[in-house]
DOMI-706738 format. One line per field, with one value per residue (C-alpha): residue number from 1; residue in three letters; chain; x, y, z. Coordinates in nm, 4 decimals. Example, Ala and Ser with C-alpha at 12.3 -4.5 7.8 and 13.67 -1.06 7.14 Angstrom:
2
k: 1_2
r: Ala_Ser
c: A_A
px: 1.2300_1.3670
py: -0.4500_-0.1060
pz: 0.7800_0.7140
// end
This chain:
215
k: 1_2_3_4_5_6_7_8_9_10_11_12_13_14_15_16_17_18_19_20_21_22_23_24_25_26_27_28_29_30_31_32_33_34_35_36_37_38_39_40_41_42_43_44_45_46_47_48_49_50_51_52_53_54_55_56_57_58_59_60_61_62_63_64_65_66_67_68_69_70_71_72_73_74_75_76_77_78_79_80_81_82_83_84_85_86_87_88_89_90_91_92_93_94_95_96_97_98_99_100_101_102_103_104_105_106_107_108_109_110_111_112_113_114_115_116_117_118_119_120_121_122_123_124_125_126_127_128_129_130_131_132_133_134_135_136_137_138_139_140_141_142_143_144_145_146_147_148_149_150_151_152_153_154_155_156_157_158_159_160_161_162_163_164_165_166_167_168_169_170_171_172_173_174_175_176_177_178_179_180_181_182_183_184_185_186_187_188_189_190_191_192_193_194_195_196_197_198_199_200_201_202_203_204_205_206_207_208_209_210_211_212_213_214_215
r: Unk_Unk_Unk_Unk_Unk_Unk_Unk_Unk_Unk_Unk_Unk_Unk_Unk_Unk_Unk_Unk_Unk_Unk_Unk_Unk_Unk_Unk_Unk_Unk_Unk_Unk_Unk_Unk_Unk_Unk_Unk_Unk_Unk_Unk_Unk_Unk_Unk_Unk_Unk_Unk_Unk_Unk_Unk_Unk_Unk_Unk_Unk_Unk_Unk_Unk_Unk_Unk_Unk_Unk_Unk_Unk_Unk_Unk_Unk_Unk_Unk_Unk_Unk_Unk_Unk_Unk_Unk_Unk_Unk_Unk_Unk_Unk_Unk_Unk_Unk_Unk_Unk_Unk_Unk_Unk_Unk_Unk_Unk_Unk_Unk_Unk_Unk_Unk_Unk_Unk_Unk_Unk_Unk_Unk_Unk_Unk_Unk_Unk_Unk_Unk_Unk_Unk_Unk_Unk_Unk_Unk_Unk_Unk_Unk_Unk_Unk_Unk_Unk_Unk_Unk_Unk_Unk_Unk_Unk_Unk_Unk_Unk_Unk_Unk_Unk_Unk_Unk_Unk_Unk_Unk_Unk_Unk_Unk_Unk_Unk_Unk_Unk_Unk_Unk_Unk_Unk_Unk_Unk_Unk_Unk_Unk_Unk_Unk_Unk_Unk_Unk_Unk_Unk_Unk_Unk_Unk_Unk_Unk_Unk_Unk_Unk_Unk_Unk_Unk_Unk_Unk_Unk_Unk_Unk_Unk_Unk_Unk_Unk_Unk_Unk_Unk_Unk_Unk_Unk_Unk_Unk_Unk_Unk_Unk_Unk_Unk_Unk_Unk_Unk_Unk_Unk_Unk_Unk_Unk_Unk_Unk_Unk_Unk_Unk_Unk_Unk_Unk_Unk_Unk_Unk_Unk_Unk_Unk_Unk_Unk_Unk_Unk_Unk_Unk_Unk
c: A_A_A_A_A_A_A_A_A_A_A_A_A_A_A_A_A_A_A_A_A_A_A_A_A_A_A_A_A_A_A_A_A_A_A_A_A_A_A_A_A_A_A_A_A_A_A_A_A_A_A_A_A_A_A_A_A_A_A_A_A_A_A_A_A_A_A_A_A_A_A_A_A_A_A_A_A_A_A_A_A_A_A_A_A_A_A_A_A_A_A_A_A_A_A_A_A_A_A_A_A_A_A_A_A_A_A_A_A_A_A_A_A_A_A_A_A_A_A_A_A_A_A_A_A_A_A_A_A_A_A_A_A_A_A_A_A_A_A_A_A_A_A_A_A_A_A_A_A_A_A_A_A_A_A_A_A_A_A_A_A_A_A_A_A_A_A_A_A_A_A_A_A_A_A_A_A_A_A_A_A_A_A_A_A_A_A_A_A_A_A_A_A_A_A_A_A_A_A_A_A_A_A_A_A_A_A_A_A_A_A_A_A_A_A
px: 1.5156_1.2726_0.9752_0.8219_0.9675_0.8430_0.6541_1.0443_1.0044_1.1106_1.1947_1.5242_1.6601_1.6014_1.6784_2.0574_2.1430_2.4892_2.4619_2.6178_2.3166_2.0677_2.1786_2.1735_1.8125_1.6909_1.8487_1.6754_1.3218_1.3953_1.4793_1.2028_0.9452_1.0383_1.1442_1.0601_1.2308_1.2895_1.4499_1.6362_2.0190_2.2216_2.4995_2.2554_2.1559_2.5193_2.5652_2.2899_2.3615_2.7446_2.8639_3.0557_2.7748_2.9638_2.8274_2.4571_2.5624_2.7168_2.4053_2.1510_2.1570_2.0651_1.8420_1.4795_1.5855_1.6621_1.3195_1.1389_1.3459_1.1177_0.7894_0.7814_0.7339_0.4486_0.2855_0.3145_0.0647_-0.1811_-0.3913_-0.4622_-0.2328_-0.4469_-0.7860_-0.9127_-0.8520_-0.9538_-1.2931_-1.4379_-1.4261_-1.7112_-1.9079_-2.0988_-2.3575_-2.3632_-2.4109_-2.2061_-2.1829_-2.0629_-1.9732_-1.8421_-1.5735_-1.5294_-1.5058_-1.2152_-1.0560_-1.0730_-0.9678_-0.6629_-0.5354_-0.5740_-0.3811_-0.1192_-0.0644_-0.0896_0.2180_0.4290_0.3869_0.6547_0.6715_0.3342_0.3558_0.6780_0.4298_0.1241_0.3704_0.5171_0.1868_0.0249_0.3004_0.5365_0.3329_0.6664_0.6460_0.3261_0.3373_0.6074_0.4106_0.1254_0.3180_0.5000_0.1749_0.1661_-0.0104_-0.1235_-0.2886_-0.4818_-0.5896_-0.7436_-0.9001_-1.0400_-1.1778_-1.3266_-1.4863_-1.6986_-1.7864_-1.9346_-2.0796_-2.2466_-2.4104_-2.5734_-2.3991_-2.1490_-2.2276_-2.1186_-1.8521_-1.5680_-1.2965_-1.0162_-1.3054_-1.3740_-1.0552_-0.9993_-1.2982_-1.1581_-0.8458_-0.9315_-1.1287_-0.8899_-0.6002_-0.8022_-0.8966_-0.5056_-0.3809_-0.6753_-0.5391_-0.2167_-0.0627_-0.2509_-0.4188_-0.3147_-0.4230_-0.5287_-0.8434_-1.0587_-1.2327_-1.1092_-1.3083_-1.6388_-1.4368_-1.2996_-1.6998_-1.8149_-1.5281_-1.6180_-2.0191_-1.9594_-1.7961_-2.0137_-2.3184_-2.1408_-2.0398_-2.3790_-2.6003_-2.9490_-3.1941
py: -0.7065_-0.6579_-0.8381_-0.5155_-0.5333_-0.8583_-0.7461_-0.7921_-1.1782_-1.3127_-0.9996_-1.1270_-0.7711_-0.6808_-1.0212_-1.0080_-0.6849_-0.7458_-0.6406_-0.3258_-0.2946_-0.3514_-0.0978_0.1510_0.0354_0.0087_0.3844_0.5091_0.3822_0.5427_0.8613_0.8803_0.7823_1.0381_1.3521_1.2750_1.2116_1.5369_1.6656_1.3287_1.3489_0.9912_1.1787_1.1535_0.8248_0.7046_0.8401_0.6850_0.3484_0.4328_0.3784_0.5815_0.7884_0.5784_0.2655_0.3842_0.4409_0.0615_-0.0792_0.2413_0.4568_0.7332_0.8779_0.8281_0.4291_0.3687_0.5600_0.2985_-0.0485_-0.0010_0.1190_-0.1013_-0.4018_-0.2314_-0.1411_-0.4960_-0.5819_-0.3204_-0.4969_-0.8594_-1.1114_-1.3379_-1.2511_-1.5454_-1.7239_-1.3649_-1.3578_-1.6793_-1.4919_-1.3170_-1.6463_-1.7482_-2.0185_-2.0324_-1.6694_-1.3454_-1.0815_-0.7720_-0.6154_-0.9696_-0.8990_-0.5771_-0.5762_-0.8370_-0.6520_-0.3128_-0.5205_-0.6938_-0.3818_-0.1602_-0.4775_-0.4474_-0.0895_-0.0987_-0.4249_-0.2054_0.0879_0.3020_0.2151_0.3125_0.6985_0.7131_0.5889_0.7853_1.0920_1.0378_0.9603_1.3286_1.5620_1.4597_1.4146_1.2445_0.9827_0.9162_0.8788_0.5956_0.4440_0.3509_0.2527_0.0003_-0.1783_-0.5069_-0.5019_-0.8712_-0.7471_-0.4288_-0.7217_-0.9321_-0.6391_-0.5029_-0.8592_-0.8972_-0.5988_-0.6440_-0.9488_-0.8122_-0.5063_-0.7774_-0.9392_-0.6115_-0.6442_-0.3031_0.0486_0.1036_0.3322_0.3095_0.0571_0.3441_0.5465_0.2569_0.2249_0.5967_0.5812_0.3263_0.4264_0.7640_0.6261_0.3401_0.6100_0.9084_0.6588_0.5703_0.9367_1.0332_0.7744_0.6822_1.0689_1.3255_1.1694_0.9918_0.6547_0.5664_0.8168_0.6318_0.3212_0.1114_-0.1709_0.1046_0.3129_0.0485_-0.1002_0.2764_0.3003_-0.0322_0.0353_0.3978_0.2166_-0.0792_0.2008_0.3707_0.0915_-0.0748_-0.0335_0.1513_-0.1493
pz: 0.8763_1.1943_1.2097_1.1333_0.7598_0.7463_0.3718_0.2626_0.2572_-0.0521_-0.2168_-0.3819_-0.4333_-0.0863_0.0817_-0.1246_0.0263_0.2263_0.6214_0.5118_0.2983_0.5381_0.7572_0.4727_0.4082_0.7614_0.8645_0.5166_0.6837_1.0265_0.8475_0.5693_0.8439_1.0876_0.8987_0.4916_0.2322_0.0756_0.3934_0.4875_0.2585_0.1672_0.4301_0.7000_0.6279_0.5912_0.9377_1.0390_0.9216_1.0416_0.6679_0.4113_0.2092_-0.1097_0.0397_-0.0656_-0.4539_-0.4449_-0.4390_-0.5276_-0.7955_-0.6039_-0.3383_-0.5172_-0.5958_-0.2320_-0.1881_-0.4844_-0.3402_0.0024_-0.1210_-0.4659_-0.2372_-0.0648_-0.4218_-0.4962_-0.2624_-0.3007_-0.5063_-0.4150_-0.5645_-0.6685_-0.7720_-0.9118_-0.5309_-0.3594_-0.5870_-0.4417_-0.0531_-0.1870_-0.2275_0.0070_0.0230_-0.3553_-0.4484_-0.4759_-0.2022_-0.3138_0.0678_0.2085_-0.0564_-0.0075_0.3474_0.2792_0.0664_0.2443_0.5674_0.4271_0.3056_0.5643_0.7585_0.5151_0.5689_0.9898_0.9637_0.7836_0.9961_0.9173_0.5274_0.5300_0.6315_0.3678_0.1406_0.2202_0.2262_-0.1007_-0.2545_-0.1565_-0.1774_-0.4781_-0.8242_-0.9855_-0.6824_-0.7117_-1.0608_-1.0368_-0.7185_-0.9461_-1.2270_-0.9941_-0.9280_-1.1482_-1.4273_-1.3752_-1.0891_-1.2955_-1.5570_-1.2764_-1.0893_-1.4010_-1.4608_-1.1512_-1.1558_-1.5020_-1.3623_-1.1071_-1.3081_-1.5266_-1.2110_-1.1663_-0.8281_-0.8788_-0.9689_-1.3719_-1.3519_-1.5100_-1.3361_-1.3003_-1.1030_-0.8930_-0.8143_-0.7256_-0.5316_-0.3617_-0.3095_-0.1996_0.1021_0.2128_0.1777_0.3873_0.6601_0.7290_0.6663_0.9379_1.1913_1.1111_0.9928_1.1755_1.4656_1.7422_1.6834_2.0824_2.0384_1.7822_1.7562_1.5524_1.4173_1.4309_1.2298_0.9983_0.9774_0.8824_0.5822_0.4577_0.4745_0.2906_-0.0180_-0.0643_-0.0467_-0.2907_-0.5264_-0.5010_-0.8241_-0.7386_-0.7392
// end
């Protein structure tokens, strides 16, 4: 894999794949990315890869699992992996900040998404237009890492230091803002007419305002 694919490391499913298989894989990420993957066929990525279309079914099931084996690695980092270590970030000199861990969180993420460039519009794609996608997108999030968010969060509730809503909101409200900033920049607009880090700052200054309990 590129370094662009990089997110790949130590995926054992992906990392066993045969050169024949990478190709397969790679051509399928050129293709998704550039034209979608309803309108991309396993014959066009076979050509693309310069492979017999039977070579895809060797390994994938069909089209949609070829689709799942690249984005399922991306899902598994949507969340932080571990919150217990990514909790104490938001210490700092002894007590709790509730936007110095947000703005980590919301930064690392966003990160995520810009290293994986191309994964990242199949993704955001997927996610908007096809319901049955989406639904198997969040599903493929670890639950571990629901448990630990959802733990995090009441603790924080209980600190009076985040807004009582219910978790799932939170994390809509979350995600809804993180996702619409990189579908802004990274699906619709030309990325070289924005400001970056400004824009980044305003995101991650509209959320803790929102997620911060009136006083």
């Amino acid at each position: 894999m590129e370094n662009q694919y990089d997110i790949y490391r130590g995926s054992e499913n992906i990392e066993k794949l045969t050169p024949k298989q990478k190709l397969i894989f790679q051509s399928a990420i050129d293709l998704f990315s550039e034209r979608g993957y309803a309108n991309t066929s396993t014959k066009e990525i076979s050509e693309h890869a310069g492979v017999s279309e039977g070579s895809i079914f060797r390994k994938f099931k069909n089209k949609e699992e070829l689709l799942m084996a690249i984005l399922t690695p991306l899902t598994h980092r949507i969340l932080p992996q571990d919150f217990e270590q990514f909790s104490r970030t938001a210490y700092q000199d002894g007590s709790l900040n509730l936007k110095f861990f947000l703005t980590t969180m919301i930064n690392e993420r966003i990160g995520l998404f810009k290293s994986n460039h191309k994964i990242m519009k199949i993704f955001l794609n997927e996610f908007i237009y096809d319901q049955h996608i989406h639904d198997r997108l969040i599903e493929s999030i670890p639950k571990k890492s629901f448990k630990q968010f959802n733990t995090v969060l009441d603790f924080l509730k209980a600190k009076n230091l985040l807004i009582d809503w219910d978790n799932l909101e939170i994390f809509r409200f979350l995600a809804a803002n993180i996702l619409g900033y990189l579908i802004q920049h990274y699906i619709i607009v030309d990325p070289n007419k924005w400001n970056e880090s400004l824009e980044i700052e305003h995101v991650t200054d509209f959320i803790v305002k929102g997620l911060t309990p009136d006083k």
